[in-house]
N, C-alpha and C positions, 0 to 999 in steps of 0.2 A: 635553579630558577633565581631570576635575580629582579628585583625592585627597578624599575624605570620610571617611574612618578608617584607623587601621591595623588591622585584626582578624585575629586571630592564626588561625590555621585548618590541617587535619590533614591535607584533600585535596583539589581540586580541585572536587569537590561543594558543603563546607561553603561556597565561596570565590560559585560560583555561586548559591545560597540568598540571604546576604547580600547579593549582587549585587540580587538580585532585592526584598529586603527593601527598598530603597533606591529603587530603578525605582518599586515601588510607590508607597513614600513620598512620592516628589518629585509622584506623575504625572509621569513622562515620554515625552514625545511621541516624542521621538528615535529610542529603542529601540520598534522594534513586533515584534521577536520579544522572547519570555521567556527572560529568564537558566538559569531552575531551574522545576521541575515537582513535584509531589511526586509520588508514585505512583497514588495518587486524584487529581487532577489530569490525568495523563497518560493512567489510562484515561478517564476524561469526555471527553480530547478527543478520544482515539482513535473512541471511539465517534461524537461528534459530527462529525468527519471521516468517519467511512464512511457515517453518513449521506447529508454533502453530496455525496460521491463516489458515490454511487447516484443522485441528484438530478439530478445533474448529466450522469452518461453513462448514464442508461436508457435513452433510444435506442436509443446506441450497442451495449449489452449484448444489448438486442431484435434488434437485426439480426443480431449476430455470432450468436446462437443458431440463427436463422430459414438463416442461411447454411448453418450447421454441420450442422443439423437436415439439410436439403436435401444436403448434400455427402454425408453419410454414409447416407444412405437410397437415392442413386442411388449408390452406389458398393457396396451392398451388391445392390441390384436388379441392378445390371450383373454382377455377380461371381456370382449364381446363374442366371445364362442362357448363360453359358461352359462349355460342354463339355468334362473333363478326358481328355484321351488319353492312351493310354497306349502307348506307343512299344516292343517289346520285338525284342529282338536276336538272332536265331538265330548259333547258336553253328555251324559245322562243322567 
């Protein structure tokens, strides 16, 4: 790692931005996450993440549903074919 400027900075944020101003500049390879985001930045990728995360496990989403579906429809079928008693206690 090597020193490319001194820049003065307020917090921890500005320090990451510059960071990132420089990643860019250079093109560098090295770094493949991003320094800094800016707020439209970070929802664009949010978004394009939940995309790919739907993409990706819709399958899996299909079946957890299909499952769930089924668990709770016999658990609710079983549970209206049970007969409630009612147990009561003569006192003498």
């Amino acid at each position: 790692m090597i020193e490319i400027e001194k820049f003065p900075c307020n917090d921890r944020r500005e320090a990451e931005a510059r960071e990132e101003y420089w990643r860019c500049h250079f093109n560098s390879q090295l770094n493949t996450k991003r320094a800094y985001r800016t707020v439209e930045q970070r929802k664009q990728y949010d978004i394009e993440y939940q995309k790919q995360f739907y993409l990706d496990n819709k399958g899996k989403k299909l079946e957890y549903q299909k499952h769930y579906y089924y668990n709770k429809k016999n658990k609710t079928d079983s549970s209206s074919d049970d007969s409630t008693e009612c147990i009561t206690h003569q006192v003498l």
